[in-house]
N, C-alpha and C positions, 0 to 999 in steps of 0.2 A: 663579446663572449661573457656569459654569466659563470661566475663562480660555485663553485662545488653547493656553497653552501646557498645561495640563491636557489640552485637548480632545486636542490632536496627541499626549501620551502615554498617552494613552488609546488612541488609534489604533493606534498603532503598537502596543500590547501586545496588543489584540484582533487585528491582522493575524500578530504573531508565532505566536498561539494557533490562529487556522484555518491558519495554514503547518505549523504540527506535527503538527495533528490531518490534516491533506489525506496531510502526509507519512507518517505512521503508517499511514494507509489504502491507501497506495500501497505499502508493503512489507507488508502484507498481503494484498493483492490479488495481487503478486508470488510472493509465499512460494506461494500460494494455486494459480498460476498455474503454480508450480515444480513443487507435486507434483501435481497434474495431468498433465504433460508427463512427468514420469518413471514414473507410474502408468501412461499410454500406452504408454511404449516398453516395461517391465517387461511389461503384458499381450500385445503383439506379438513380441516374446522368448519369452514364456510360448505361444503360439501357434505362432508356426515350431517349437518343440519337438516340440510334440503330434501335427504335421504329417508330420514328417521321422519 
């Protein structure tokens, strides 16, 4: 059996672990999200050209 206070840092280091790995997933999703939206406006640029 582990004691109160093992249990609790236990805890907390597995909650810091899914907070970095949630966090690394969100500025990837992000990044992810960035060039996406620039890949958009770059081919809508690329389009009014073609146009005009």
């Amino acid at each position: 059996m582990k004691t109160k206070k093992q249990l609790l840092t236990d805890q907390m280091i597995e909650e810091e672990y899914n907070y970095k790995g949630c966090k690394g997933l969100m500025i990837v999703i992000s990044f992810v999200g960035l060039l996406i939206s620039v890949g958009v406006i770059y081919g809508i640029i690329e389009l009014i050209k073609l146009i005009k």
